[in-house]
N, C-alpha and C positions, 0 to 999 in steps of 0.2 A: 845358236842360229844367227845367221848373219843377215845383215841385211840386205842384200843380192838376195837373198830366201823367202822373205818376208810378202805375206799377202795384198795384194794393193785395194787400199778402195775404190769403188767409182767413182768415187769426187778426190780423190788424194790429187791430182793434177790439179783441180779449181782451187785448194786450198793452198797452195805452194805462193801465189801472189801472196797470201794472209802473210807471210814470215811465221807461217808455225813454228811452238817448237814441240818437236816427234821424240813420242814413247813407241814405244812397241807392248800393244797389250792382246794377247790370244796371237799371236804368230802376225800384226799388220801393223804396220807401222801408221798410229795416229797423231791426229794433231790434239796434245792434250791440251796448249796452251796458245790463244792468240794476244794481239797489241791489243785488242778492245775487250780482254777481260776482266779489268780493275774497273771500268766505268760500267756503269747503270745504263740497259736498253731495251725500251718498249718490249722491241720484239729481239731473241735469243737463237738464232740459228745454230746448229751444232752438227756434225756429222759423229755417229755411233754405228756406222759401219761393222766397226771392230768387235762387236758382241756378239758371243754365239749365239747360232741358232736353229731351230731345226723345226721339220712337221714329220708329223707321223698320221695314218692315216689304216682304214683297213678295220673286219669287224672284231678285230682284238685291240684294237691300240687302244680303246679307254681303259678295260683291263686291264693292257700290259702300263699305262702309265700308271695305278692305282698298284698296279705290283712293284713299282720303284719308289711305292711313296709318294705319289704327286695326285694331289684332291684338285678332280679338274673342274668347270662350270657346268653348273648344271644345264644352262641352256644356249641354246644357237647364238652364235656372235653376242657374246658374253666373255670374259676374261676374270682372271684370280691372279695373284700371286701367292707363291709358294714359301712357309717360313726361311728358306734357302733365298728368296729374292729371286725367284721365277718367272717371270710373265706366263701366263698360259691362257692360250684364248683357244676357247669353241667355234671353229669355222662352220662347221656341218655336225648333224648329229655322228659320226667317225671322225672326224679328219680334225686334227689341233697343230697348234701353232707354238713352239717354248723359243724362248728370248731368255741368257742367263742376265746376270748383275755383273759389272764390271769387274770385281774379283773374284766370281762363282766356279767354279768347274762342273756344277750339277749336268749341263746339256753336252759338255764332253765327254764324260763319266755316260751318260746315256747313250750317246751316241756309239759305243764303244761295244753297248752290247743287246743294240737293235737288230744286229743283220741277224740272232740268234732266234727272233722273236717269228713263231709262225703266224701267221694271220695277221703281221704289222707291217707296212712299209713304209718306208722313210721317205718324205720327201726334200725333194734337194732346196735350197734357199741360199741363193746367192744377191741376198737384196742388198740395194742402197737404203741405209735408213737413217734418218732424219728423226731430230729430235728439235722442239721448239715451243718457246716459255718466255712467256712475257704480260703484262697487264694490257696491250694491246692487240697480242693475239687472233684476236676474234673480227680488228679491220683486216688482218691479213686473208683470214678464212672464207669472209662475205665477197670479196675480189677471185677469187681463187679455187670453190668447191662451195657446189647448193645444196648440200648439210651444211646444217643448224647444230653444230656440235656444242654449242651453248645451253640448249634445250637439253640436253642431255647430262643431268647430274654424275659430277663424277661417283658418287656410288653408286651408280646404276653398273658402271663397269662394260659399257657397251662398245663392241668390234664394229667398225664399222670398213665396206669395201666398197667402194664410189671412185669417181673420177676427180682427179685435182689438177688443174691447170692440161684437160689432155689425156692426163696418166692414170691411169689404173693404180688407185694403192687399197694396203690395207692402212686403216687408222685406228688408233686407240686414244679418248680423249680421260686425260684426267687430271688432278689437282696435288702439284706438288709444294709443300712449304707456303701453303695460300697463297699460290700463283697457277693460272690455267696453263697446262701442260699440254702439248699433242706428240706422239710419235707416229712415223709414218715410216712403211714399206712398200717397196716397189722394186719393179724388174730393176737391176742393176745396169742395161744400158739405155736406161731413163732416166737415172737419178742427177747424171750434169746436168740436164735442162730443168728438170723438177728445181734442183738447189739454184741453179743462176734464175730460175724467174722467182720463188718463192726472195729469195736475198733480193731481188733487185725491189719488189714490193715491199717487202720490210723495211730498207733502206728509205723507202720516201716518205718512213715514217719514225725514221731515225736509228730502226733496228741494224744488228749489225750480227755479222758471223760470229760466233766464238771456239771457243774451244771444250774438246769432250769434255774436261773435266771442271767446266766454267757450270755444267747442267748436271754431271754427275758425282754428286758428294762421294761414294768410293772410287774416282777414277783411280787414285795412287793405288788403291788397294786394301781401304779399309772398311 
């Protein structure tokens, strides 16, 4: 595959000032690495664009996922991960949300043989998604979206779909390496404005952009 082929994100243009330097991971060419990943920062911005992902929806899809092996939540806007390294959240009592791991093929392997599945439809997901991790987190959140994703323990494991700065996302708040964690999804030509206002508030608290693999321990592939 060449790169003239390769998938683009919706922030890949915003990130081009950063001087990334580009991998190509699931066919997109990301920024795995920025200038400000060797130093320590409040807040962690990161574009994860490049991970698969898919919905399915429909009154077989919990079925048809429990027929691939995948143990979903039991309740509405709730989320698991899969010994695979999965995400999977309960949007509606039908309709789920799967997110793989940076070196997973589990959601392409599925995707592969969903159009076979009666009574399941795929839904498309072309999101910008945003991943962000830091001990001060939580000033960016109070600025920015009126969830309290604080209040929310991370093993509660709760989806949440609210307004952020404007935008419709889905969010998922949780606790990685003893540091608060949030990933977020949204329409993909929403995600420049979501990432430049989120970075510019970050920023006035010393946070900074980074790179995928500065947030995610297998970005190379392990």
């Amino acid at each position: 595959m060449t790169t003239a082929t390769l998938r683009r994100s919706p922030l890949h243009d915003l990130l081009i000032p950063e001087s990334p330097g580009w991998t190509e991971m699931h066919g997109m060419q990301t920024a795995l690495k920025l200038p400000r990943d060797a130093a320590a920062a409040p807040i962690m911005l990161a574009d994860a664009s490049c991970l698969p992902r898919m919905g399915v929806k429909g009154p077989k899809a919990e079925e048809w996922l429990r027929s691939q092996g995948v143990s979903v939540p039991d309740g509405v806007n709730t989320w698991t991960r899969t010994p695979e390294g999965v995400t999977v959240a309960r949007l509606a009592r039908s309709e789920f949300f799967l997110e793989d791991r940076p070196a997973g093929n589990a959601v392409e392997r599925w995707r592969s043989v969903l159009e076979v599945a009666p009574g399941v439809y795929p839904v498309i997901r072309q999101d910008a998604a945003l991943a962000l991790a830091g001990e001060r987190l939580n000033d960016l959140l109070a600025q920015t979206c009126n969830v309290n994703f604080n209040a929310h323990a991370p093993g509660e494991r709760g989806v949440v779909m609210t307004s952020m700065v404007g935008v419709s996302v889905l969010a998922l708040w949780d606790e990685v390496r003893g540091r608060p964690w949030l990933r977020i999804w949204c329409d993909g030509t929403f995600g420049p404005y979501l990432w430049e206002t989120l970075l510019g508030i970050a920023r006035e608290v010393g946070g900074a952009a980074v790179g995928f693999g500065k947030l995610f321990a297998d970005a190379a592939g392990g």
